[in-house]
Every structure is written in C-alpha cells, then in structure tokens.
C-alpha positions as protocol buffer text, in pm:
chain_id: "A"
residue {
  index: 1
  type: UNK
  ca { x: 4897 y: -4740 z: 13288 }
}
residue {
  index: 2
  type: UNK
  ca { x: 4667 y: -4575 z: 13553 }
}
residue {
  index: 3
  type: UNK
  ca { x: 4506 y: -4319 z: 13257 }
}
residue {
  index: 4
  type: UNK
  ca { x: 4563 y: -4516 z: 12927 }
}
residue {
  index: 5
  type: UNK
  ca { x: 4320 y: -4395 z: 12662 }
}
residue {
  index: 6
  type: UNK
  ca { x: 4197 y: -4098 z: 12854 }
}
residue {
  index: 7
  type: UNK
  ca { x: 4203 y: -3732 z: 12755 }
}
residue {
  index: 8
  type: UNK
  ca { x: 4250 y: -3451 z: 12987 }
}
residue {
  index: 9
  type: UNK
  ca { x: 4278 y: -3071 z: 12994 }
}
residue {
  index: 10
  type: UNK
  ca { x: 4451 y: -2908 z: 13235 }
}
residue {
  index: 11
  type: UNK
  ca { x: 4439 y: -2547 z: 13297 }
}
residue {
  index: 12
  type: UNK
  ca { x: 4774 y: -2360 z: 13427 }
}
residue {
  index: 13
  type: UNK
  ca { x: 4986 y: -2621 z: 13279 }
}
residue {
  index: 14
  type: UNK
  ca { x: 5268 y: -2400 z: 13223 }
}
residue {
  index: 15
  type: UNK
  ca { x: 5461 y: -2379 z: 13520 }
}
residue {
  index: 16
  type: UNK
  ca { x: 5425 y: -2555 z: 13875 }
}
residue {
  index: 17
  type: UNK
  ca { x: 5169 y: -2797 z: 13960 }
}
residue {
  index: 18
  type: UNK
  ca { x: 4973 y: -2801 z: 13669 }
}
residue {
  index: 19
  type: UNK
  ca { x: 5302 y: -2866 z: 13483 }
}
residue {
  index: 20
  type: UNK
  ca { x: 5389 y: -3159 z: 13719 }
}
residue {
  index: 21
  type: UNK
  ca { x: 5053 y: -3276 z: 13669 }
}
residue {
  index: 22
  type: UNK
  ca { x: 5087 y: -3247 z: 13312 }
}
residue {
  index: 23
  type: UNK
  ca { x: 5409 y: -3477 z: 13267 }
}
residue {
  index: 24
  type: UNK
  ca { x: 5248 y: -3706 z: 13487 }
}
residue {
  index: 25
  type: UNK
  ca { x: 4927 y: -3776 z: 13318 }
}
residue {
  index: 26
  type: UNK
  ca { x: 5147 y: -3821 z: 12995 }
}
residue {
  index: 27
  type: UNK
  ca { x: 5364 y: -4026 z: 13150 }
}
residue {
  index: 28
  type: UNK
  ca { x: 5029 y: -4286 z: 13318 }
}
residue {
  index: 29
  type: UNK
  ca { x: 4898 y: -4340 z: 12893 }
}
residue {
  index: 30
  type: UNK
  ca { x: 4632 y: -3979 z: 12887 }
}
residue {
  index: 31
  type: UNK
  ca { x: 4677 y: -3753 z: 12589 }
}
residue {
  index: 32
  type: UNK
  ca { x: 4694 y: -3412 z: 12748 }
}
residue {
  index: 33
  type: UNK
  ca { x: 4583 y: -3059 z: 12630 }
}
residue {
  index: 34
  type: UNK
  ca { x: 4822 y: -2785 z: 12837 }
}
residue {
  index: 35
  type: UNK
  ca { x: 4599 y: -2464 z: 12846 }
}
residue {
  index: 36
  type: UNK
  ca { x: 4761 y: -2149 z: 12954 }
}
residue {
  index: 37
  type: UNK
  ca { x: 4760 y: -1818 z: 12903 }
}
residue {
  index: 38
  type: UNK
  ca { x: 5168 y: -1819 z: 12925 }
}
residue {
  index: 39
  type: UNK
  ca { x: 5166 y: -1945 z: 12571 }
}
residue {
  index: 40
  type: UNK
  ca { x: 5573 y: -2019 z: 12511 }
}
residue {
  index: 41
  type: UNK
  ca { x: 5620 y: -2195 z: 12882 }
}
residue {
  index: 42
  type: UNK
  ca { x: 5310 y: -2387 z: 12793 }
}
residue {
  index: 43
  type: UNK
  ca { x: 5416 y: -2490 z: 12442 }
}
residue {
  index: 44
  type: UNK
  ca { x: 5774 y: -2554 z: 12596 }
}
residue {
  index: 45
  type: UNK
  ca { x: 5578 y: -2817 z: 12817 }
}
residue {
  index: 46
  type: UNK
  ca { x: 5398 y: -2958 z: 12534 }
}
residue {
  index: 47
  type: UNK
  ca { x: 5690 y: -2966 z: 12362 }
}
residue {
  index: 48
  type: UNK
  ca { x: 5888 y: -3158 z: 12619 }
}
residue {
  index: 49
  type: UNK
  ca { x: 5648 y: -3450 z: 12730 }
}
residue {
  index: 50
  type: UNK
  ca { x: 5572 y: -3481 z: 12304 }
}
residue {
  index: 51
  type: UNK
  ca { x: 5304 y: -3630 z: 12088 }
}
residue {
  index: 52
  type: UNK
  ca { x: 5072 y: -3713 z: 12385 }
}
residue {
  index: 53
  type: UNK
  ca { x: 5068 y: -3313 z: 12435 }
}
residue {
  index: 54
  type: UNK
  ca { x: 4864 y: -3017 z: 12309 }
}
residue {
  index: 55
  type: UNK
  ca { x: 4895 y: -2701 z: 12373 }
}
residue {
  index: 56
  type: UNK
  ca { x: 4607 y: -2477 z: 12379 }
}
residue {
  index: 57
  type: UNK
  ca { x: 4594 y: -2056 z: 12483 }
}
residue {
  index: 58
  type: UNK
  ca { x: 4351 y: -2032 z: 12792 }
}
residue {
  index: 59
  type: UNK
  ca { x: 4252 y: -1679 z: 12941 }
}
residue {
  index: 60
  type: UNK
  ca { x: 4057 y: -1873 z: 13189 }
}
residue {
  index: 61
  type: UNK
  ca { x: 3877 y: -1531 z: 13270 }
}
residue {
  index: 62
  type: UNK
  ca { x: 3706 y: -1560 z: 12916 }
}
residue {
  index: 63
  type: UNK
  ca { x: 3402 y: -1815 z: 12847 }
}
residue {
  index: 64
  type: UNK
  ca { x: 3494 y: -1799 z: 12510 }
}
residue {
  index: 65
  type: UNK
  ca { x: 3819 y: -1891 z: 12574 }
}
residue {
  index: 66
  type: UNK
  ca { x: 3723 y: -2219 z: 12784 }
}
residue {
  index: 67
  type: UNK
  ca { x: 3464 y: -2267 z: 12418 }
}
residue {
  index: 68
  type: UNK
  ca { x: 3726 y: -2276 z: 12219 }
}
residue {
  index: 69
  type: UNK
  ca { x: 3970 y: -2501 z: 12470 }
}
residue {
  index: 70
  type: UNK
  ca { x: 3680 y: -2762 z: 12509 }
}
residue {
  index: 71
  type: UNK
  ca { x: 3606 y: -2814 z: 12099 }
}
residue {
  index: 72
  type: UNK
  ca { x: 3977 y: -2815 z: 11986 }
}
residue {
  index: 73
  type: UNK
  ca { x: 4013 y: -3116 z: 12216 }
}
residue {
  index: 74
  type: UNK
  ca { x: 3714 y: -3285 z: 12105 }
}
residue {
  index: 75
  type: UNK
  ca { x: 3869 y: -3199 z: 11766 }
}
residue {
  index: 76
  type: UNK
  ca { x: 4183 y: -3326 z: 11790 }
}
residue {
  index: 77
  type: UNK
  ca { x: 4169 y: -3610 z: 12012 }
}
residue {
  index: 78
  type: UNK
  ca { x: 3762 y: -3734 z: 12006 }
}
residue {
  index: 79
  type: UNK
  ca { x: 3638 y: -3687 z: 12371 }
}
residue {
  index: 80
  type: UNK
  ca { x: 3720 y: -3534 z: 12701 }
}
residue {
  index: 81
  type: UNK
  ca { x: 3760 y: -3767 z: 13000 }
}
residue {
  index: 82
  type: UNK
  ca { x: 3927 y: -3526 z: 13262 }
}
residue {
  index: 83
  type: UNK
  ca { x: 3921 y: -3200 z: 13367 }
}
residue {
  index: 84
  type: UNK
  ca { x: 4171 y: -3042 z: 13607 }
}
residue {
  index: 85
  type: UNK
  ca { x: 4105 y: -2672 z: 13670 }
}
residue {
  index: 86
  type: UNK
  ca { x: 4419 y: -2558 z: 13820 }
}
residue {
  index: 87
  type: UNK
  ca { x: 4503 y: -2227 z: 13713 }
}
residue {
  index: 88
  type: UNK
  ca { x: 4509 y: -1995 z: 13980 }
}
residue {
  index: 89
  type: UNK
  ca { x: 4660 y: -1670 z: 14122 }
}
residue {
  index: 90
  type: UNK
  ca { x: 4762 y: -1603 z: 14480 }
}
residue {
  index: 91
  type: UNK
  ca { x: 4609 y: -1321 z: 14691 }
}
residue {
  index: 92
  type: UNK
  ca { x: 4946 y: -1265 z: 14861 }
}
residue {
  index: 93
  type: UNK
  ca { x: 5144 y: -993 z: 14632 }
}
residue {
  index: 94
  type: UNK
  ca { x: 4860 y: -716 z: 14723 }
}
residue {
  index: 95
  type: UNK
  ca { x: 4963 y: -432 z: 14865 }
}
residue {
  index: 96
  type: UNK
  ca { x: 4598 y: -328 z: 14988 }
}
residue {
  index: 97
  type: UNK
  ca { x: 4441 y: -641 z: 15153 }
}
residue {
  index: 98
  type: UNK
  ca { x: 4103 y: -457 z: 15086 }
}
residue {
  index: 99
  type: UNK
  ca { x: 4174 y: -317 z: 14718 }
}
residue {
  index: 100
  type: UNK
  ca { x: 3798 y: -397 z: 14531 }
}
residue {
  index: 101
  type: UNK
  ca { x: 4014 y: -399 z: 14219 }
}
residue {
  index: 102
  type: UNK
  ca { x: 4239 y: -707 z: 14355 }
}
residue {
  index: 103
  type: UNK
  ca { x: 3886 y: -906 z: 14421 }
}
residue {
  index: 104
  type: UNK
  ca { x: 3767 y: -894 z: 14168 }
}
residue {
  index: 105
  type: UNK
  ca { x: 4061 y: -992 z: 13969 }
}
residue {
  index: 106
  type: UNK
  ca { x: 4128 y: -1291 z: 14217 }
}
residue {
  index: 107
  type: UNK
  ca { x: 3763 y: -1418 z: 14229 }
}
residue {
  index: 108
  type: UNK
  ca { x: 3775 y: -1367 z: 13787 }
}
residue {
  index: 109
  type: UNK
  ca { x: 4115 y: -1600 z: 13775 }
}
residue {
  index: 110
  type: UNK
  ca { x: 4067 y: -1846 z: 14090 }
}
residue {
  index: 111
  type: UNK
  ca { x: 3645 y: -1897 z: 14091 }
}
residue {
  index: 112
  type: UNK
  ca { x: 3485 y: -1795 z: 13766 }
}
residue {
  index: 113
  type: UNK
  ca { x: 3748 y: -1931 z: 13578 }
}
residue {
  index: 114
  type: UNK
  ca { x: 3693 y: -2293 z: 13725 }
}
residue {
  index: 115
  type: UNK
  ca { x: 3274 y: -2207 z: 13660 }
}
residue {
  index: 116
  type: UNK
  ca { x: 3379 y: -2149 z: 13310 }
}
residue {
  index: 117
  type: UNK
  ca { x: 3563 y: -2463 z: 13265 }
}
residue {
  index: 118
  type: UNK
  ca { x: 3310 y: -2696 z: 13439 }
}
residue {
  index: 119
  type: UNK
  ca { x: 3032 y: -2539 z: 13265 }
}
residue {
  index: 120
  type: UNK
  ca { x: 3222 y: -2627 z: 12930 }
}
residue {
  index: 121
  type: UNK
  ca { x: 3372 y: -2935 z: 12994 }
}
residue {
  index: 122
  type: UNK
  ca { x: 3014 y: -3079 z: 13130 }
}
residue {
  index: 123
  type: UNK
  ca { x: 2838 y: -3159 z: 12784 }
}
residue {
  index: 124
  type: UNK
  ca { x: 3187 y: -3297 z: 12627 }
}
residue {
  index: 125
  type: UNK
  ca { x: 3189 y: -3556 z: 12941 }
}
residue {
  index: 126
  type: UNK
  ca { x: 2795 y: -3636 z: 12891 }
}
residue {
  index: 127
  type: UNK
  ca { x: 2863 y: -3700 z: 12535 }
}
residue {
  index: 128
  type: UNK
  ca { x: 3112 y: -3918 z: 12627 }
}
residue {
  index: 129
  type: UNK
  ca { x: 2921 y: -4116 z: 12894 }
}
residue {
  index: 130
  type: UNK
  ca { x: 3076 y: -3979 z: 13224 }
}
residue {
  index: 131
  type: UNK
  ca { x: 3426 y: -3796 z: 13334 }
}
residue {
  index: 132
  type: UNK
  ca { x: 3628 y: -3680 z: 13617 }
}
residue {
  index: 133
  type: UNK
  ca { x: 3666 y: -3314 z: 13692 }
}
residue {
  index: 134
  type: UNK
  ca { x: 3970 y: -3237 z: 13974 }
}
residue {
  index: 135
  type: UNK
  ca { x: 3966 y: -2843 z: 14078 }
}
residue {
  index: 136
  type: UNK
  ca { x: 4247 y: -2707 z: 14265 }
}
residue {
  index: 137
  type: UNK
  ca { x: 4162 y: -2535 z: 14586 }
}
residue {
  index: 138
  type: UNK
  ca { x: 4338 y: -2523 z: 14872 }
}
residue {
  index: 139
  type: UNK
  ca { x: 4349 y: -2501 z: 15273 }
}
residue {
  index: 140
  type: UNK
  ca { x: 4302 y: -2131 z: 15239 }
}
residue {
  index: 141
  type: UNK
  ca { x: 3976 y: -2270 z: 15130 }
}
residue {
  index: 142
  type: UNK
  ca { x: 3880 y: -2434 z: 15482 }
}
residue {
  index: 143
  type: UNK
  ca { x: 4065 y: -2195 z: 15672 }
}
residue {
  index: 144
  type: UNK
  ca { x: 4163 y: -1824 z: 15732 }
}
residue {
  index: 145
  type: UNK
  ca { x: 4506 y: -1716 z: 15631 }
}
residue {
  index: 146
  type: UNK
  ca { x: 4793 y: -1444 z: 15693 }
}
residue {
  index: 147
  type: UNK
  ca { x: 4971 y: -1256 z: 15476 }
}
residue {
  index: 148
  type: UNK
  ca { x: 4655 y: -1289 z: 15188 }
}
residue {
  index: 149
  type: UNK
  ca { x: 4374 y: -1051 z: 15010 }
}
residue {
  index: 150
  type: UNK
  ca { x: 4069 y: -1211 z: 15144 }
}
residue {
  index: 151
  type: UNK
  ca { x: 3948 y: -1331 z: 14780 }
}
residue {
  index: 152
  type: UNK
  ca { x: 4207 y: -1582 z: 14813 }
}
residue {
  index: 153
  type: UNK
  ca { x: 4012 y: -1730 z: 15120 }
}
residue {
  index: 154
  type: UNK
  ca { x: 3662 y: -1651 z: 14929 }
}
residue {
  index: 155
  type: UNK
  ca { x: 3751 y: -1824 z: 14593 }
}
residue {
  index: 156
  type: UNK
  ca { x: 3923 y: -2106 z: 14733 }
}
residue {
  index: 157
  type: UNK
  ca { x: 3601 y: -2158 z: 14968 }
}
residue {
  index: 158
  type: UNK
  ca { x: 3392 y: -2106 z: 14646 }
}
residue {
  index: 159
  type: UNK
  ca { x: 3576 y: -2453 z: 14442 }
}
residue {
  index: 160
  type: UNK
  ca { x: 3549 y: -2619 z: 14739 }
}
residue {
  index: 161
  type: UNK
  ca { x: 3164 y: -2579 z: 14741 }
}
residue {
  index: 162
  type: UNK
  ca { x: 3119 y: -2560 z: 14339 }
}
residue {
  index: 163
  type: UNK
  ca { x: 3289 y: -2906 z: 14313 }
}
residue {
  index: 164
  type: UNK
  ca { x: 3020 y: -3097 z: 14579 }
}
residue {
  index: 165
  type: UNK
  ca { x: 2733 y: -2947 z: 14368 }
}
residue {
  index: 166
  type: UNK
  ca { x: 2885 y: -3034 z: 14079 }
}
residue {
  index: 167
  type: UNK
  ca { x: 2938 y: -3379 z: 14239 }
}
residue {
  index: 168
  type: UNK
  ca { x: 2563 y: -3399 z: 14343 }
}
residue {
  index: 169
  type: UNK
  ca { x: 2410 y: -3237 z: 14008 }
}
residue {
  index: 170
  type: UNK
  ca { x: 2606 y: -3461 z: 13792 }
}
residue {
  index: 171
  type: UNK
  ca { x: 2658 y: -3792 z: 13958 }
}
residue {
  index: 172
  type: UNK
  ca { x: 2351 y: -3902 z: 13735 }
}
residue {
  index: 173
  type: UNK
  ca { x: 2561 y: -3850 z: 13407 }
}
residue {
  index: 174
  type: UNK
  ca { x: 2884 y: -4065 z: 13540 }
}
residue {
  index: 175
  type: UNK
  ca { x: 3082 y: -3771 z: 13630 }
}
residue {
  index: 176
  type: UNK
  ca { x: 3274 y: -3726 z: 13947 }
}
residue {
  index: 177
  type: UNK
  ca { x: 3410 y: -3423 z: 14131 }
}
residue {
  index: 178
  type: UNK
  ca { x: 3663 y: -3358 z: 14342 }
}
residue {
  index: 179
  type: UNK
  ca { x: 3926 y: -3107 z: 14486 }
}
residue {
  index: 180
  type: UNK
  ca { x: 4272 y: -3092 z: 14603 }
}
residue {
  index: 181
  type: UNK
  ca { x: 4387 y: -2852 z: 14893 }
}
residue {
  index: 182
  type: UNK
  ca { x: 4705 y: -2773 z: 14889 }
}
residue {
  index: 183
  type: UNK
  ca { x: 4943 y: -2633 z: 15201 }
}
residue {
  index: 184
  type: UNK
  ca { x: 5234 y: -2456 z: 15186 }
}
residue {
  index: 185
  type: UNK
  ca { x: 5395 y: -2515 z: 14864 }
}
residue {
  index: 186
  type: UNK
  ca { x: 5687 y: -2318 z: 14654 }
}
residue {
  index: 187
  type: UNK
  ca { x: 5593 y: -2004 z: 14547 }
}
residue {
  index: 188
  type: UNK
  ca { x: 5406 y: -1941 z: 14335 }
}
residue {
  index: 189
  type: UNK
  ca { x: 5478 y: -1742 z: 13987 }
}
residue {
  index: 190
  type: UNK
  ca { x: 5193 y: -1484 z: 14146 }
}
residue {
  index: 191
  type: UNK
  ca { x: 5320 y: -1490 z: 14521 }
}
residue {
  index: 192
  type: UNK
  ca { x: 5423 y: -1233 z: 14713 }
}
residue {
  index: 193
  type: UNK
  ca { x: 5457 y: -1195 z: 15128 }
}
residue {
  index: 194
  type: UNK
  ca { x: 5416 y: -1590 z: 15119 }
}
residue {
  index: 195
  type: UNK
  ca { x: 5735 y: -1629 z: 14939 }
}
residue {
  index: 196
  type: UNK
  ca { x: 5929 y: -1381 z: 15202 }
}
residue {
  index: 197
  type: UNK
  ca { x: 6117 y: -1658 z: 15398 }
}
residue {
  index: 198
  type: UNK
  ca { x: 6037 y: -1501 z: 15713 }
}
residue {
  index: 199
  type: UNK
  ca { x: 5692 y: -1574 z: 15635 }
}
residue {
  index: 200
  type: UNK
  ca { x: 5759 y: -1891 z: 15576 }
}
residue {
  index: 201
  type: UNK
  ca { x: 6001 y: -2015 z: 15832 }
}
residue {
  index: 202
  type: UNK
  ca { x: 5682 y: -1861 z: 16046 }
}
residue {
  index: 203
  type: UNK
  ca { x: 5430 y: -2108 z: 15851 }
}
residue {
  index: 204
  type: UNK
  ca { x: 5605 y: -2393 z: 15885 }
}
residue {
  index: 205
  type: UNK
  ca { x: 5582 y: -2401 z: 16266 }
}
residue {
  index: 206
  type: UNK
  ca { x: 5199 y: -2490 z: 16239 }
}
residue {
  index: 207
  type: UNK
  ca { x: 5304 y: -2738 z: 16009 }
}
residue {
  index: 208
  type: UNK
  ca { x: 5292 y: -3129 z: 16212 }
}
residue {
  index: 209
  type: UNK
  ca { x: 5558 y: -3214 z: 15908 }
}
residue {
  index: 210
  type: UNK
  ca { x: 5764 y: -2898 z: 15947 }
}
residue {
  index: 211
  type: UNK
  ca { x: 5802 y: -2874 z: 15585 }
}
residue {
  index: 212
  type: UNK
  ca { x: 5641 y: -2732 z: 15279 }
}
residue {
  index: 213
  type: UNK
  ca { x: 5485 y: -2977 z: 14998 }
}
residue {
  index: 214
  type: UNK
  ca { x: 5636 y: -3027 z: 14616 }
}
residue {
  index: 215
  type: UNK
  ca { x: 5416 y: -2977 z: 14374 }
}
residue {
  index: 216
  type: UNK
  ca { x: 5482 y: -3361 z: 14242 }
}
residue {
  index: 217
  type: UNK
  ca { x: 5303 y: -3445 z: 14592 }
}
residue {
  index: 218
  type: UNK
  ca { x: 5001 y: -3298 z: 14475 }
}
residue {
  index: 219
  type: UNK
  ca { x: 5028 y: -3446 z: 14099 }
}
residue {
  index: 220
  type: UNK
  ca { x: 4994 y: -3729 z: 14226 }
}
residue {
  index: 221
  type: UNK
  ca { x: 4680 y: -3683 z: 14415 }
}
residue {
  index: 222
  type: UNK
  ca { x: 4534 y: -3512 z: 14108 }
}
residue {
  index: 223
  type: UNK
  ca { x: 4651 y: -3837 z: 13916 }
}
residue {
  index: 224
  type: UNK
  ca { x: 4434 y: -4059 z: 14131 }
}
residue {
  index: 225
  type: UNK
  ca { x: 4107 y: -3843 z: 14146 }
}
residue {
  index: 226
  type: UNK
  ca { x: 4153 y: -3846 z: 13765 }
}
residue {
  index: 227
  type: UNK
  ca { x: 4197 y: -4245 z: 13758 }
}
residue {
  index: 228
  type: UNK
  ca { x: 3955 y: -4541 z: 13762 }
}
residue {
  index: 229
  type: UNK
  ca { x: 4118 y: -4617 z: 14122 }
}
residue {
  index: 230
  type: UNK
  ca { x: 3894 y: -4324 z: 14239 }
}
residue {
  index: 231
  type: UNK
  ca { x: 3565 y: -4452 z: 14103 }
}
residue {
  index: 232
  type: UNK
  ca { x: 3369 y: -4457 z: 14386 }
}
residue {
  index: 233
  type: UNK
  ca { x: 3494 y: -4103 z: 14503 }
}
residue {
  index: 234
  type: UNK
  ca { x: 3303 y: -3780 z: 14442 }
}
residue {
  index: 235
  type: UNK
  ca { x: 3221 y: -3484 z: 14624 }
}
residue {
  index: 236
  type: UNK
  ca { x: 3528 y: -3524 z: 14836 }
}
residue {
  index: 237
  type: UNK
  ca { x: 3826 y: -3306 z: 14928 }
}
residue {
  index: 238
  type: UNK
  ca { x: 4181 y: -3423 z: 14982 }
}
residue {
  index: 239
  type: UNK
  ca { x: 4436 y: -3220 z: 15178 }
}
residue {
  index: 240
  type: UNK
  ca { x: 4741 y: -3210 z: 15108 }
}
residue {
  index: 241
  type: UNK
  ca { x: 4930 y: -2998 z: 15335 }
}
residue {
  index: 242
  type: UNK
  ca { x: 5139 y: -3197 z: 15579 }
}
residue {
  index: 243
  type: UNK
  ca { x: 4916 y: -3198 z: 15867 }
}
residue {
  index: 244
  type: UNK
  ca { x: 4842 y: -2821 z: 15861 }
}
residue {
  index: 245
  type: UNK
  ca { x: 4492 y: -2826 z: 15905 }
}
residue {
  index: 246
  type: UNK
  ca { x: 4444 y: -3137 z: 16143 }
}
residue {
  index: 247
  type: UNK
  ca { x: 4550 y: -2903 z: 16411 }
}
C-alpha cells in the first residue's frame, strides 16, 4: 500500500475533496486524523472509513486550534508523517467583491489557516525525521478569475508561495512541500456565482477538456505528493484543471 504506516491530518475532511482524500489515504494503509470544524459530517467520515480514522474539531482560523490538532495525533497515533491543508472557503458567494470584511475572512480561512497548520505540524515532522506537507491551492492562485472576491486570488497566490519557502527552509529536515491547483470542480459547500450554471457552462469553454474535475481526480494527486513515489519532489505545483491554464 502506497501510505502503509504513515499518519496524516487532513484539514476540511468533512465534505468534498478533503473527504475523498480522506477515504483514500485510509484505503492506501495511513491512519488518518479528519479535522473540521463541521464536527458531525466529519465524525460521519471517520465513522465510515473506521478504525484507521480520527476525528478531530479544527477552526483552522485558531492557532490554538491547529495546537491542539497536532498533539492529539501525536497522542493517539505516535508521529505525524503528512500534512494536507485543505480547508478552504471560496470568494465567490460575496455580494461586494470589495467588502474589507469578506478579506479578511477569506485570507483568515484560505492563508493563515494553512500558516497555522505548517507552523504546527513542522516540529511533529522534525521529531519524526522528515514529512510531507500537500496544501491545496488552486489556479485562481496563478491566475485572475471572474465571478470571485479578490482574496480568493490573493490567498490562493499566498499557498502557492508559502509552500516553496517551506520547501526551501525545510528541505534540510527531510520534509517536502507541495501544492495542488485545482480547476473547475463541483461546488463547493461555500460557492456562490461559480455554482450558477450559466457561469459555468461559460467556464468550461476555456477549458481544452470541456469538463469540470471530480474531486477523486485531485485525491489522487494529493495521494502521490503524500507518498514515497514523490520523494524527490518538493517545491512544486501540480495543476489539475483539465488544461485550463495551458492556454
């Protein structure tokens, strides 16, 4: 199995993604901490893929929160190996694309909150002789977007970056980092305008594959940054968008 004996938190494992993510780590031999702050979908999760599975609450917006994530794993199952920081919220469901309120709520959620769980997860993967740390941007990242508070753009940009200097700072302690940029993908829990399916019959014109992703398409890249089959890989960036941005 491609992640037998590892250990892995995952943030926004209730729903989407992180959930597919999640069942898939289970499912390669990792015992897997689902931190959320939807606490019943996540323990639902846990639930589901079984004893491999712990659920912890997350308010990724909290150090203290990230704290206490970090040491119950290292509690309960002896080391951290991988950190995915998915959690996120979209910038789409504004209604006032220049609302200081909305930035600073998106930039709390989408780039402090992965800060928070690098800065945490860090010492847990030294003490355990090296790790692999996944954050979840996205093309909105690379590139402008429609239909989106600008945050969006700004904290997506802001992973992007944070994950190379994490990459560069910490390559000396065995620990890689990557991200994952997601395209067009079903909406989001958080969406707004960019689940309107005019908007998105619109998007996927500009898309080479003229479809949106799944969000197992992007589990699976998260499962092979994560992996040993990766080893040699840090500081990169895969896209995985169906073309969108080779354009």
């Amino acid at each position: 199995m491609r992640l037998a004996g590892k250990v892995a938190i995952i943030s926004g494992a209730a729903s989407g993604m992180g959930a597919a993510t999640a069942r898939k780590f289970a499912r390669e031999g990792a015992k897997v901490v689902i931190a959320d702050v939807l606490e019943r979908e996540g323990r639902q999760i846990g639930d589901a893929i079984g004893a491999s599975a712990r659920f912890e609450p997350l308010d990724v917006t909290k150090e203290e929160s990230w704290a206490a994530v970090v040491a119950a794993t290292t509690r309960h199952f002896g080391k951290l190996d991988v950190l995915v920081n998915n959690a996120g919220i979209s910038g789409s469901a504004e209604q006032d694309f220049y609302s200081t309120e909305a930035w600073h709520r998106i930039m709390a959620v989408n780039a402090t909150g992965v800060f928070f769980g690098i800065k945490h997860a860090i010492p847990a993967m030294i003490a355990n002789g090296g790790g692999s740390i996944v954050n979840l941007s996205s093309i909105a990242g690379i590139i402008g977007s429609e239909h989106v508070h600008m945050a969006y753009n700004a904290s997506k940009a802001a992973v992007r970056l944070m994950t190379k200097s994490v990459a560069v700072q910490h390559a000396k302690d065995k620990i890689r980092a990557n991200s994952v940029h997601p395209g067009v993908m079903p909406p989001m829990r958080t969406s707004g305008r960019t689940a309107d399916p005019a908007v998105r019959t619109e998007r996927m014109r500009v898309i080479p594959m003229r479809r949106p992703g799944e969000v197992d398409e992007v589990a699976y890249a998260i499962l092979f940054l994560a992996s040993d089959e990766s080893s040699y890989i840090t500081g990169s960036e895969i896209h995985v968008d169906g073309g969108a941005i080779a354009i």
